[in-house]
Backbone bond lengths (Angstrom), bond angles and torsions (degrees), N, CA, C in turn:
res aa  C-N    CA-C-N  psi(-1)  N-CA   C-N-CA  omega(-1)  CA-C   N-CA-C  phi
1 X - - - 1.449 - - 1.506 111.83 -
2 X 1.196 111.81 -44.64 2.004 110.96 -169.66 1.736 108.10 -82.22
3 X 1.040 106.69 139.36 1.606 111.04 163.20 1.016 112.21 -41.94
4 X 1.939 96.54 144.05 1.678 116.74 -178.67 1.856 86.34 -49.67
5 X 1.463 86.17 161.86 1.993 92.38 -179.28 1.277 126.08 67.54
6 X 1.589 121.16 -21.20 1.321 127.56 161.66 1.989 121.37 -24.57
7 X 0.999 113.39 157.51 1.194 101.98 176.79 2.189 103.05 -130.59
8 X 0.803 103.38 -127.16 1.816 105.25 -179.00 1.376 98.68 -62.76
9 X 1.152 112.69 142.42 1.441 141.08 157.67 1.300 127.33 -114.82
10 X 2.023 121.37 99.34 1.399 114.71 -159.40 1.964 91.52 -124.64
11 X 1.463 92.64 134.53 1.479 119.19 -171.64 1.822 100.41 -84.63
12 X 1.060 136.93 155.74 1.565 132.29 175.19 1.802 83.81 -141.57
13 X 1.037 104.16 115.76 1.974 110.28 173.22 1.182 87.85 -143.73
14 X 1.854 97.33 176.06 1.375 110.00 173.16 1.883 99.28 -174.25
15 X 1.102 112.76 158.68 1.098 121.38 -175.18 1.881 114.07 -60.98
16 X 1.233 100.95 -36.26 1.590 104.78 -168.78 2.002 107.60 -127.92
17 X 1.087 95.51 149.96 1.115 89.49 177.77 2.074 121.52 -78.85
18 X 1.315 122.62 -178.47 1.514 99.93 -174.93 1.929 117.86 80.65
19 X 0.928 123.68 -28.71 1.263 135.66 -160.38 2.026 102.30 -81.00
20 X 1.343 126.60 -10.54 1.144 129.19 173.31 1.304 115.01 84.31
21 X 1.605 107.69 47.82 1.469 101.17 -177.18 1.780 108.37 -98.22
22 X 1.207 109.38 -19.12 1.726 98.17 150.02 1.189 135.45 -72.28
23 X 1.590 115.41 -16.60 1.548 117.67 171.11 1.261 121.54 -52.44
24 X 1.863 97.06 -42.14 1.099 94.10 -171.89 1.652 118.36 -114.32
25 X 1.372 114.59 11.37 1.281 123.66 149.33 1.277 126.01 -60.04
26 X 1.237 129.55 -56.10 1.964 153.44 168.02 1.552 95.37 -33.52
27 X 1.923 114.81 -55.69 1.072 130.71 -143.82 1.568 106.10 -84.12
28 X 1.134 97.27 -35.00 1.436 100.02 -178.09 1.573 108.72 -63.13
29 X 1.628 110.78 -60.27 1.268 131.51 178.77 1.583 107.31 -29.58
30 X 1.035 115.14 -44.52 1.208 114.47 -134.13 2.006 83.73 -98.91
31 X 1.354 106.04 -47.16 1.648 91.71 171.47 1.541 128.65 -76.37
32 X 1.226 117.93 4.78 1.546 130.53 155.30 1.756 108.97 -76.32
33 X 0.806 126.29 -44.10 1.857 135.97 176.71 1.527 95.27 -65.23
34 X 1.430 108.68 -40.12 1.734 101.31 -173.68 1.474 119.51 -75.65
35 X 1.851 111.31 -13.59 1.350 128.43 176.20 1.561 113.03 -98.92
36 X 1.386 116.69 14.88 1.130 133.84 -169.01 1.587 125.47 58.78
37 X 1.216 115.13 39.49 1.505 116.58 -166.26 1.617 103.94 -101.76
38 X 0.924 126.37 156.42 1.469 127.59 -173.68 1.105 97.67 -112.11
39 X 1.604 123.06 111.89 0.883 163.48 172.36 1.578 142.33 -80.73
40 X 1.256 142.35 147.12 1.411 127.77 159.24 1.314 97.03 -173.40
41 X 1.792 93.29 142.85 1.428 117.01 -175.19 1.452 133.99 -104.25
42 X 0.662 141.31 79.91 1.681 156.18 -156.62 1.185 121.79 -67.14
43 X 1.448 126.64 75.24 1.647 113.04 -170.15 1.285 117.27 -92.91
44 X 1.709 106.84 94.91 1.558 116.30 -165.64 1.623 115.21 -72.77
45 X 1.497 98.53 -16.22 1.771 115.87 156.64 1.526 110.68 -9.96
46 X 1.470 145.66 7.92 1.661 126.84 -146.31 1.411 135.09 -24.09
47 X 2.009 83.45 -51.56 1.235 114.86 -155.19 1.822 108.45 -59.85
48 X 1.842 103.09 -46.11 1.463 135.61 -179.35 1.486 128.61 -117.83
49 X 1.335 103.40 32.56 1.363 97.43 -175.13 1.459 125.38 -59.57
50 X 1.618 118.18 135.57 0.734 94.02 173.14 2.007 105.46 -162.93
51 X 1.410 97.13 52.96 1.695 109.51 -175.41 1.607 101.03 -75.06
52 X 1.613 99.50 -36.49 2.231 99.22 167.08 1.300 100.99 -35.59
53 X 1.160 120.01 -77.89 1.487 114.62 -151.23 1.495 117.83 -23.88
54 X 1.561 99.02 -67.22 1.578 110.70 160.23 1.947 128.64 -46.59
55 X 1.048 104.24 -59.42 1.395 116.36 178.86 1.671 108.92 -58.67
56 X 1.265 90.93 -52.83 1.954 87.70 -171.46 1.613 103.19 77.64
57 X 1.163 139.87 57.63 1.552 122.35 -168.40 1.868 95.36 -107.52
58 X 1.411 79.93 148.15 1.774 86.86 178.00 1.264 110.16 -76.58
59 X 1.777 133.18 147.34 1.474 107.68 -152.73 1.745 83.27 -127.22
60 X 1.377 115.19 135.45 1.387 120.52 -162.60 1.433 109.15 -105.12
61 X 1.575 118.70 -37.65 1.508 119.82 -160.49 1.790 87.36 -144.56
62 X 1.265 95.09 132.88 1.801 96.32 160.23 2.057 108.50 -134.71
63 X 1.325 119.37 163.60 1.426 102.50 -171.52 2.187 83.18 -162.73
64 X 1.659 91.14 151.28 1.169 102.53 177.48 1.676 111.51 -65.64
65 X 1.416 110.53 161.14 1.376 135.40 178.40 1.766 103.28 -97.57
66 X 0.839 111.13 104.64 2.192 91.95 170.43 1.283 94.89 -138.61
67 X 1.949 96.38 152.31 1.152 108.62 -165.71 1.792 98.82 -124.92
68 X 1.382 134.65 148.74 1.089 111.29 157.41 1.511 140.73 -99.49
69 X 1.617 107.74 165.91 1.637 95.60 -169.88 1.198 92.45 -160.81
70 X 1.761 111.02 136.63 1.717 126.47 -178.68 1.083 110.09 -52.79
71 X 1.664 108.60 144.71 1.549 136.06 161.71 1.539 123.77 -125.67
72 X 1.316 108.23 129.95 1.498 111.48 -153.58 1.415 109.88 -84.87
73 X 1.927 126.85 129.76 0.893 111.41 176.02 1.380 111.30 -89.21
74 X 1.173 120.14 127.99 1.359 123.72 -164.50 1.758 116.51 -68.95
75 X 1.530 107.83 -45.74 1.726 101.30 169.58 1.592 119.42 -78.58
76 X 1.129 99.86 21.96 1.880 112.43 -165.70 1.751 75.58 -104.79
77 X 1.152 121.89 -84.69 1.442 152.48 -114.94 1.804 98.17 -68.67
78 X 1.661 131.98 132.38 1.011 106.00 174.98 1.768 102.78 -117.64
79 X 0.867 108.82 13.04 1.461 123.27 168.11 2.095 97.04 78.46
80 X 1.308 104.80 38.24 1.465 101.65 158.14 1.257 152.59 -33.38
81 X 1.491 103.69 -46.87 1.274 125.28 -171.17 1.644 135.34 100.74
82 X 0.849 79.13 -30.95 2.235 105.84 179.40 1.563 89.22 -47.81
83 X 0.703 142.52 -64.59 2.181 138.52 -144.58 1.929 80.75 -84.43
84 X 1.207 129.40 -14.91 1.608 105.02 173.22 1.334 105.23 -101.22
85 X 1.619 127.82 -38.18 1.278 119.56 133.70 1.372 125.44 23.05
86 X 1.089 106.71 -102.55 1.118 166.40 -140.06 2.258 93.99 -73.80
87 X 1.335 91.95 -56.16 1.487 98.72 -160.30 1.821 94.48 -80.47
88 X 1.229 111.69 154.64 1.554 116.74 -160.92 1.768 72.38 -125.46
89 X 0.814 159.50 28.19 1.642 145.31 170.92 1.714 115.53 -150.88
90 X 1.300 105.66 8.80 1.653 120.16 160.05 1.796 87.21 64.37
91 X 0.967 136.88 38.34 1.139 138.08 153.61 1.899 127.22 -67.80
92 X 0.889 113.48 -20.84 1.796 144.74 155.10 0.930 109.98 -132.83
93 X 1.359 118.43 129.48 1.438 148.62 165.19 1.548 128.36 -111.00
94 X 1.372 158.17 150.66 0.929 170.09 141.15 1.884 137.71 -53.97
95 X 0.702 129.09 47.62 1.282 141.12 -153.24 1.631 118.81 -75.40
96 X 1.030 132.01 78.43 1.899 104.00 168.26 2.098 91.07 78.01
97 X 1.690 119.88 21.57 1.177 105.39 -173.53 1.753 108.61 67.49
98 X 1.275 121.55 7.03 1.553 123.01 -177.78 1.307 96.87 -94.86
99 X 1.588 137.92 125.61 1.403 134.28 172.95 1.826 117.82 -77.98
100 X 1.023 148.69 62.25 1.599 159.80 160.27 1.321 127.94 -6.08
101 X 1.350 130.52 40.70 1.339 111.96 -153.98 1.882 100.90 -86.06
102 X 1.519 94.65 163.30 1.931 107.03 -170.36 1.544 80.20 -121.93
103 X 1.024 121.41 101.83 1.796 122.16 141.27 1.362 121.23 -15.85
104 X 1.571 91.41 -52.63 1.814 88.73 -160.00 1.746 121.32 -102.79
105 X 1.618 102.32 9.66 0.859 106.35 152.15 1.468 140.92 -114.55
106 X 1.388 111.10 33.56 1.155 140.43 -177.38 1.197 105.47 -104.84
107 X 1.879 91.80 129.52 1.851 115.47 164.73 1.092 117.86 -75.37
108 X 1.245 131.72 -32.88 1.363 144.91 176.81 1.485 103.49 79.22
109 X 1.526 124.60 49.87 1.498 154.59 171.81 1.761 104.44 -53.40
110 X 1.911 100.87 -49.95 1.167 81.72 179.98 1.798 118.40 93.50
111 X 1.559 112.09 -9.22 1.150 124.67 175.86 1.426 115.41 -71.63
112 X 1.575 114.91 -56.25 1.276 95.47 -176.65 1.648 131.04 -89.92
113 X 1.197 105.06 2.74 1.734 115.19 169.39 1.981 87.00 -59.90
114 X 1.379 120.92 -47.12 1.510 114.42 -152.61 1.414 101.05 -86.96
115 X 1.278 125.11 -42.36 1.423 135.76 163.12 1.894 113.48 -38.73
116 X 1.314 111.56 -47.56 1.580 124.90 -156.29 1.852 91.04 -58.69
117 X 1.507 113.53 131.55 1.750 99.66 -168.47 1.493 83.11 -102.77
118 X 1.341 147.80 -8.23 1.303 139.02 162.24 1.488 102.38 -79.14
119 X 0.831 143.44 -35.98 1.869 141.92 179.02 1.348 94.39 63.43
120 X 1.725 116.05 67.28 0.917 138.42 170.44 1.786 120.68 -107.11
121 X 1.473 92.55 13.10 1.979 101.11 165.99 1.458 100.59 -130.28
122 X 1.597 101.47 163.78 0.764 110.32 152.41 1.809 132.45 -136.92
123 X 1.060 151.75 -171.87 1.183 145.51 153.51 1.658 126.71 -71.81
124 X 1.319 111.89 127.13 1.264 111.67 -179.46 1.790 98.28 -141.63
125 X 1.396 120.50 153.40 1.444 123.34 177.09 1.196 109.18 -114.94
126 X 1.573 85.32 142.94 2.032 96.26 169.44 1.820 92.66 -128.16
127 X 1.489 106.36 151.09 1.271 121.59 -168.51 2.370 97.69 -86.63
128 X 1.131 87.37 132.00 1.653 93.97 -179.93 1.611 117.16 -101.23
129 X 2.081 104.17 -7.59 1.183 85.37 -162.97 2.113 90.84 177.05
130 X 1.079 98.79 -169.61 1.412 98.93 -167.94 1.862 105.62 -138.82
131 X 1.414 123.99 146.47 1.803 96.31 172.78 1.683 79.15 -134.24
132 X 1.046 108.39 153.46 1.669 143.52 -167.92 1.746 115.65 -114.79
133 X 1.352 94.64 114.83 1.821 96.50 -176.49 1.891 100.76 -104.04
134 X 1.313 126.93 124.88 1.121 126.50 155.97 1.612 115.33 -123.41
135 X 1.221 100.81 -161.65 1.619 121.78 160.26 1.925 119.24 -157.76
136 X 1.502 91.64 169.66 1.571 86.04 176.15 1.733 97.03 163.82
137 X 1.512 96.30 122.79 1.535 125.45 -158.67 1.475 114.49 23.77
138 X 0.872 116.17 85.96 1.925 134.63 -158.16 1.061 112.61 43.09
139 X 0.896 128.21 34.26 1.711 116.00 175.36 1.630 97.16 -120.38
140 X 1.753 90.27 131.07 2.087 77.56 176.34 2.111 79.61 -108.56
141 X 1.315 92.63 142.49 1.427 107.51 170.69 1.917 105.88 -125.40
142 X 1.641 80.41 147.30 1.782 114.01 173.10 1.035 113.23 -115.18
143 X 1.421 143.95 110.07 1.596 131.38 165.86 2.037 96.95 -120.53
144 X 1.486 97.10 154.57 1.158 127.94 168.31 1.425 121.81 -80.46
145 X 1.453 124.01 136.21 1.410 95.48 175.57 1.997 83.91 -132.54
146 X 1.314 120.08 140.86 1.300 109.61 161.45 1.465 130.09 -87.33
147 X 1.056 133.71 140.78 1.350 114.19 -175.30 1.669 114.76 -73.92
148 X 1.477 112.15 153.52 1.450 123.72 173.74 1.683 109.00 -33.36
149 X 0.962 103.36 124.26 1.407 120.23 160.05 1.824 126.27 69.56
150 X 1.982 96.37 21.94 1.250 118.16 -173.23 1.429 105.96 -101.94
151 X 1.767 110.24 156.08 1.757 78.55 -164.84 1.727 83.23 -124.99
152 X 1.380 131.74 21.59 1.521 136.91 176.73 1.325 118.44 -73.88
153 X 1.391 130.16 35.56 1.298 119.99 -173.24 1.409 133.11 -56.34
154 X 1.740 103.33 -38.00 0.956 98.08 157.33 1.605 149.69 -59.27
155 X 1.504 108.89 -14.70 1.380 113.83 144.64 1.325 137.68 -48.73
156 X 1.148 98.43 -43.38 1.907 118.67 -176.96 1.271 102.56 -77.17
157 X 1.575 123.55 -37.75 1.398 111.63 161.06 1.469 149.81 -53.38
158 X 1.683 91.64 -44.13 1.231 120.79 149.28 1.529 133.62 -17.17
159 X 1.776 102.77 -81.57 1.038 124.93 138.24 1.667 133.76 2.67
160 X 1.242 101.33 -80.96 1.276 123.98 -160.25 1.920 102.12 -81.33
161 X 1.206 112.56 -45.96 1.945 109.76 143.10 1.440 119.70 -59.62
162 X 1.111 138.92 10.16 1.458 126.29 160.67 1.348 92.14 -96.50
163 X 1.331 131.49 -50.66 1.162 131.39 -140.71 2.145 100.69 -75.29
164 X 0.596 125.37 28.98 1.809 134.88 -168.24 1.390 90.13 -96.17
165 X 1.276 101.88 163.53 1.467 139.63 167.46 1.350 135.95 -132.07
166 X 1.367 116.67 156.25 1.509 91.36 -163.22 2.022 117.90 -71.80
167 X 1.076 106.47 145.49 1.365 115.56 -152.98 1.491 95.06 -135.13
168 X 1.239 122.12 138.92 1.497 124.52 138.94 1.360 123.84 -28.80
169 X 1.933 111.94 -79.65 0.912 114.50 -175.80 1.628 111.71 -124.63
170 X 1.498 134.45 107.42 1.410 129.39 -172.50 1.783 112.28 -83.26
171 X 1.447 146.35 94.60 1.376 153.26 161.23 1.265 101.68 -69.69
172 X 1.861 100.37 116.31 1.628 119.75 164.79 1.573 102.69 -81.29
173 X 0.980 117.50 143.07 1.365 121.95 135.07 0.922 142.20 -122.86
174 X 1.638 115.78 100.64 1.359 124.95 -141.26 1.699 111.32 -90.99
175 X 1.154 108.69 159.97 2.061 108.22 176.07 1.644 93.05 -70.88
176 X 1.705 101.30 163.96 1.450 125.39 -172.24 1.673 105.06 -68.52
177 X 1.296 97.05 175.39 1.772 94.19 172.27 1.349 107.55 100.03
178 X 1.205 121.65 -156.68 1.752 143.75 -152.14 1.868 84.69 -178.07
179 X 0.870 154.56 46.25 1.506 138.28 -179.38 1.521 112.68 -118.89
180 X 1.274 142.84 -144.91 1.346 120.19 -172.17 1.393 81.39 -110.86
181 X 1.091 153.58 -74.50 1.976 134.44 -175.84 1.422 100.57 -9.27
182 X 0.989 154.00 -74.82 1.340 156.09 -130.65 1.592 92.59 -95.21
183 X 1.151 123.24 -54.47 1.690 105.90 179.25 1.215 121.02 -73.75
184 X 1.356 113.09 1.44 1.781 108.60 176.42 1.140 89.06 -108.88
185 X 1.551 154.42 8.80 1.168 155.50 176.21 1.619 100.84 -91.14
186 X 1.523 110.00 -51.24 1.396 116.45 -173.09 1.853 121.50 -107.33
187 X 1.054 92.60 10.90 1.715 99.51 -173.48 1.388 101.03 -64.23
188 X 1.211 121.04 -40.36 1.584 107.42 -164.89 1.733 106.68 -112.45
189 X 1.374 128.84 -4.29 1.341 111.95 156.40 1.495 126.61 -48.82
190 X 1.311 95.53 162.29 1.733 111.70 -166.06 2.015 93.08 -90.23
191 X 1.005 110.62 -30.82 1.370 109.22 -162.76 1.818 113.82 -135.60
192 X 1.138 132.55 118.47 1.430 116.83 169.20 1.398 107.29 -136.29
193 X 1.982 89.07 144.50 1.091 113.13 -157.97 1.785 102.64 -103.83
194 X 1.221 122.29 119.21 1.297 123.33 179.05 1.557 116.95 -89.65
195 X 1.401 120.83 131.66 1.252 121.71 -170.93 1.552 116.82 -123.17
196 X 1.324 94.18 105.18 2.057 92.99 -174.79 1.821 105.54 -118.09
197 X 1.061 97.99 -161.37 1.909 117.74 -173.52 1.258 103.40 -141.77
198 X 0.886 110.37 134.16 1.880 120.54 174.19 1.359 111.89 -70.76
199 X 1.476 118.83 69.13 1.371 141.79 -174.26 1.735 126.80 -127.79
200 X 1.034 140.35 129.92 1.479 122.61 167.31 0.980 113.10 -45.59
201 X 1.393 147.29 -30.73 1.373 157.85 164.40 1.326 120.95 -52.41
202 X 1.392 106.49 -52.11 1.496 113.40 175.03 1.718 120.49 -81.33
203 X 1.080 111.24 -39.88 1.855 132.29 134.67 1.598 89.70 -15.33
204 X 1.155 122.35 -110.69 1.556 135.96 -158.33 1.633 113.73 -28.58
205 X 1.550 96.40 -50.02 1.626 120.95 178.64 1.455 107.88 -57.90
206 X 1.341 106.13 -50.08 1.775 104.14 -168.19 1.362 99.15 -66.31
207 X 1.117 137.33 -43.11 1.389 149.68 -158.84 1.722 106.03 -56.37
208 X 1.591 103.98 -26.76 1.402 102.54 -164.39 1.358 98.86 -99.57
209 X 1.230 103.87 -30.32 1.924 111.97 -168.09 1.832 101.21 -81.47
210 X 1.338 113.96 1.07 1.598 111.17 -172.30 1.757 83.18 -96.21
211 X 1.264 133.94 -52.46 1.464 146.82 -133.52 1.540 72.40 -84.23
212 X 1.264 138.29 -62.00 1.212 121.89 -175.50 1.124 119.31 -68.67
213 X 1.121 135.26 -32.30 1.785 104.07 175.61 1.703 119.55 -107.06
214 X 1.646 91.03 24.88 1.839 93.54 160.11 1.847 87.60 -109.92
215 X 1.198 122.60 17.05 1.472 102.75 167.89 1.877 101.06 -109.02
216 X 1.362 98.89 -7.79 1.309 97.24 173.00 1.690 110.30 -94.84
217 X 1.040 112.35 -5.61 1.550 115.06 -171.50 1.340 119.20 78.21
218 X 1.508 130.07 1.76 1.328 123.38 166.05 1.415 144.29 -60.79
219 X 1.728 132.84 155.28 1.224 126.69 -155.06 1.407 88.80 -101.99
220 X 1.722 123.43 113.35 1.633 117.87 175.65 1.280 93.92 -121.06
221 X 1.495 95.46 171.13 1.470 120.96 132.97 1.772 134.17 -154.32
222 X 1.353 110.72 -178.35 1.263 104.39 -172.64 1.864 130.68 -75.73
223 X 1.449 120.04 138.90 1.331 85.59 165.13 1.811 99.62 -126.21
224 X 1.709 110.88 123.30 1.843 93.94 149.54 1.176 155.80 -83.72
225 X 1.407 108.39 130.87 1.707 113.43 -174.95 1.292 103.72 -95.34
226 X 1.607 103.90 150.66 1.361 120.26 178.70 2.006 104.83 57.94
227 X 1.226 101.85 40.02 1.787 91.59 173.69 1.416 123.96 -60.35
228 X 1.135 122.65 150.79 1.631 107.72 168.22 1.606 85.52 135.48
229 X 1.888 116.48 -51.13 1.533 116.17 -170.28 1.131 101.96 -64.23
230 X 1.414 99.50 176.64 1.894 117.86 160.07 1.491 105.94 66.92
231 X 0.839 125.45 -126.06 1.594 152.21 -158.91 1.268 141.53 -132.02
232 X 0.752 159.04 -147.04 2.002 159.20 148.68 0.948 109.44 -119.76
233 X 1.926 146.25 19.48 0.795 134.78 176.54 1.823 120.81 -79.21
234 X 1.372 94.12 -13.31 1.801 81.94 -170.94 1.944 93.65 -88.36
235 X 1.281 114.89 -26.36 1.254 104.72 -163.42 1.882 101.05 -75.80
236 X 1.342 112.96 -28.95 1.227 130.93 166.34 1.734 102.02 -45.92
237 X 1.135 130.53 -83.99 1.329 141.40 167.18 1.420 113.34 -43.90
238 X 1.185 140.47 3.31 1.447 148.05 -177.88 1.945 93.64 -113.88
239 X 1.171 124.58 -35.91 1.355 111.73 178.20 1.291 105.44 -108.68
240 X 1.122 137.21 -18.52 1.352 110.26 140.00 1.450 143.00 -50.48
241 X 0.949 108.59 -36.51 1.269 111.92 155.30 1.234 144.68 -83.30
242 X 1.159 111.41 2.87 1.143 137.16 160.03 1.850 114.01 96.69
243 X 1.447 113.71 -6.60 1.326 123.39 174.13 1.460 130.97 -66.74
244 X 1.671 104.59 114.17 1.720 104.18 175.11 1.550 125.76 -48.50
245 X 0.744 116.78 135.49 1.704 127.70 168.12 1.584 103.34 -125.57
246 X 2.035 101.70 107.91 1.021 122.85 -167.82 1.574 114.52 -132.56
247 X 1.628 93.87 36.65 2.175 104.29 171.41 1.331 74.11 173.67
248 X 2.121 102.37 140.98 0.935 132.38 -139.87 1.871 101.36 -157.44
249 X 1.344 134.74 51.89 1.044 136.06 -149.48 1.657 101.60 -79.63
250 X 1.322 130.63 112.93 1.289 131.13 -157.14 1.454 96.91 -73.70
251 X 1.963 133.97 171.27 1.598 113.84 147.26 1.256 104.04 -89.81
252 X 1.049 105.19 143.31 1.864 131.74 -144.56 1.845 89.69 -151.28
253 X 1.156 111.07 140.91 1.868 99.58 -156.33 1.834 81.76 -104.37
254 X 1.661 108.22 -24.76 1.305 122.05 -179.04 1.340 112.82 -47.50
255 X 1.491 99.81 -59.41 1.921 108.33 -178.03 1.517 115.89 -61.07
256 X 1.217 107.30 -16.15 1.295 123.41 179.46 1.998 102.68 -65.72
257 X 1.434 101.53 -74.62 1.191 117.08 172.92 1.277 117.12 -45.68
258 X 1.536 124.58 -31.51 1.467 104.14 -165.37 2.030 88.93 -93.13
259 X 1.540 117.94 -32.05 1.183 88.51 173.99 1.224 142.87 -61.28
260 X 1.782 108.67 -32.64 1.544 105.78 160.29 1.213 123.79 -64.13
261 X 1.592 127.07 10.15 1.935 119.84 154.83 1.010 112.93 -83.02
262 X 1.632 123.34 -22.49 1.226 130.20 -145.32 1.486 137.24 73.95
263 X 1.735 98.42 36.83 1.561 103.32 -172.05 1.345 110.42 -121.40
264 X 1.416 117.58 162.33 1.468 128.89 -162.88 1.764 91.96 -78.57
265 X 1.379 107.53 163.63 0.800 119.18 -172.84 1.752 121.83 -92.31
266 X 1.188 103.18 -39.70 1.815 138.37 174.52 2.119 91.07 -60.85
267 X 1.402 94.16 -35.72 2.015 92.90 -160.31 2.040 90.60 -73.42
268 X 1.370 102.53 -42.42 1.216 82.45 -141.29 2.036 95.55 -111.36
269 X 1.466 118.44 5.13 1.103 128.36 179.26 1.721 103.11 -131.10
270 X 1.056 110.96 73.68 1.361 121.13 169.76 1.613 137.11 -26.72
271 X 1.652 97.60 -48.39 1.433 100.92 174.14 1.821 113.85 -86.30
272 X 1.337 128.98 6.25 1.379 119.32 155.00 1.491 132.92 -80.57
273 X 1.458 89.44 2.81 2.122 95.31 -164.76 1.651 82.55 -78.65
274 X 1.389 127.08 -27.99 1.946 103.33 -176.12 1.572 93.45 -82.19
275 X 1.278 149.73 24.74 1.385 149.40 178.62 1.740 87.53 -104.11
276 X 1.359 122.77 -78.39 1.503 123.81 -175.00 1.802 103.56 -38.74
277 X 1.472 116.22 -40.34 1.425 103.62 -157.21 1.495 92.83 -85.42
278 X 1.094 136.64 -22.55 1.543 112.98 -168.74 1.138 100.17 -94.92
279 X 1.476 142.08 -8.80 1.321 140.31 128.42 1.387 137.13 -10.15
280 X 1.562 96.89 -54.82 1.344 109.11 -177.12 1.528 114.55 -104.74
281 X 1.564 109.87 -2.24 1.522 116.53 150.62 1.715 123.94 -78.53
282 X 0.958 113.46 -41.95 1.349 123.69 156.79 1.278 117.15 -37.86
283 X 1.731 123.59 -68.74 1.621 110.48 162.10 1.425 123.69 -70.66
284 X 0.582 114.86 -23.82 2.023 116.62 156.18 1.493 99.88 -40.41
285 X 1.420 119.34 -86.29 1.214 124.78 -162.28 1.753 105.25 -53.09
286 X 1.290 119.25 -43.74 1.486 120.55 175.35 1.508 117.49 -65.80
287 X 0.941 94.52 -23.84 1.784 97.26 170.16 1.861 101.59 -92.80
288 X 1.009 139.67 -60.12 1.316 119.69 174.44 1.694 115.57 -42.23
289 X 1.884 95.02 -35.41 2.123 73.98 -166.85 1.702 102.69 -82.31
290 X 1.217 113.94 3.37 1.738 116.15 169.03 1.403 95.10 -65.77
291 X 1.232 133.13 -81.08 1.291 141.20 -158.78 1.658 91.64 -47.16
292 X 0.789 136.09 -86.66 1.606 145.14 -172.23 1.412 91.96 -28.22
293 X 1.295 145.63 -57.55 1.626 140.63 -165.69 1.700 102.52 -72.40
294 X 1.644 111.58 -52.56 1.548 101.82 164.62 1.295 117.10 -51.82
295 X 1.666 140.73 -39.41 1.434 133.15 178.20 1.713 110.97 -46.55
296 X 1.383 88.32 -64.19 1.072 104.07 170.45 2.091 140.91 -15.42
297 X 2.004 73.10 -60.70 1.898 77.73 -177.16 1.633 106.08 -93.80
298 X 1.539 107.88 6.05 1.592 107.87 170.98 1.505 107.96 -92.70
């Protein structure tokens, strides 16, 4: 995913939405730019983006999203069946020998244009969405936006990871969940950062977002927001399992307040910016001792 020359690539997901994984996506970003690191922030969010609010970045270049999806040639077409076959998401259908295609439920796979033994489709694009180039105090930012009532996000995600440059350090900030948006958001980072609440809720959530990226094989760990609520159960379930938890966001009635202005946290609460940085020393160091264990077994 990152440009030739790229350097770390860190994912911010989380099982549920609410849990502060833009707080601390924005936040991070923004104290790496302050250490002079060249940076960029990725808000793979489509559906809800919304790391601007915080950032404020001036937005320089924007460009359509299009996806493709079959169109039937009608004196080609003998109404076979193979291209519905064929499609695993009922996106073409077969009817009475009538060929059906749904736009919007199309991956744009591309199977049954190649499948069709009359080569009676063809490809045509419709745009799903838009991706946005800005900047703002070293940070160059990309966000996705999908359009109303499109359900391709993972395209728009897509998207918006090609569109990078080479960077020091590239921060996703990916949409909530375990669903396929979020793994094409995080499939190819070097590092992901899981973000829960010391909640039965957030408990349940983390549980799903860990199973996925030890099924992806990735090097994570945890961070808590709003600590202090709920219980000890997630940190309980974090050493059992043997997972670091390396950012610790206290409830602070402050962070509260500055997020409902829409302000960074590092700008306007001074003593948390050494909370973000030993954060981002922590995956530093966990990403170097990966590399050292791969040397290792080669």
């Amino acid at each position: 995913m990152t440009a030739s020359g790229s350097g770390l690539t860190i994912a911010v997901a989380s099982g549920k939405g609410g849990t502060g994984k833009t707080t601390i996506s924005t936040n991070l970003a923004l104290v790496l730019a302050q250490q002079g690191k060249s940076v960029q922030l990725l808000d793979c969010d489509v559906e809800e983006p919304n790391c601007h609010i915080f950032l404020k970045p001036q937005i320089h270049s924007s460009k359509p999203v299009n996806v493709f999806f079959p169109r039937v040639i009608e004196d080609k077409c003998t109404g076979c069946g193979v291209c519905g076959e064929v499609c695993e998401y009922s996106a073409i259908v077969v009817v009475k020998e009538k060929v059906l295609v749904f736009p919007e439920l199309c991956h744009g796979c591309g199977g049954c244009t190649l499948f069709c033994p009359e080569e009676a489709l063809e490809e045509i694009e419709r745009p799903v969405g838009i991706i946005e180039k800005g900047s703002v105090s070293g940070i160059q930012f990309i966000q996705g936006l999908l359009d109303i009532g499109e359900l391709m996000s993972p395209a728009v995600i897509s998207s918006v990871k090609k569109a990078v440059d080479s960077s020091d350090i590239i921060i996703i900030d990916s949409p909530p969940g375990t669903s396929c948006p979020v793994i094409e958001s995080v499939k190819d980072a070097d590092f992901i950062l899981l973000v829960t609440e010391p909640t039965p809720f957030g408990l349940n959530d983390l549980k799903l977002a860990v199973g996925m990226v030890r099924e992806l094989g990735k090097p994570f760990a945890v961070a808590i927001n709003r600590s202090g609520i709920g219980d000890d159960e997630v940190k309980r379930y974090c050493h059992d399992e043997d997972i670091d938890v390396i950012l610790e966001i206290p409830d602070d009635i402050r962070i509260a307040q500055a997020y409902s202005r829409g302000e960074m946290i590092v700008d306007v609460l001074q003593e948390y910016k050494g909370l973000f940085k030993q954060c981002l020393e922590s995956i530093l160091n966990q990403k170097a001792q990966g590399l050292d264990e791969l040397q290792e077994r080669q």
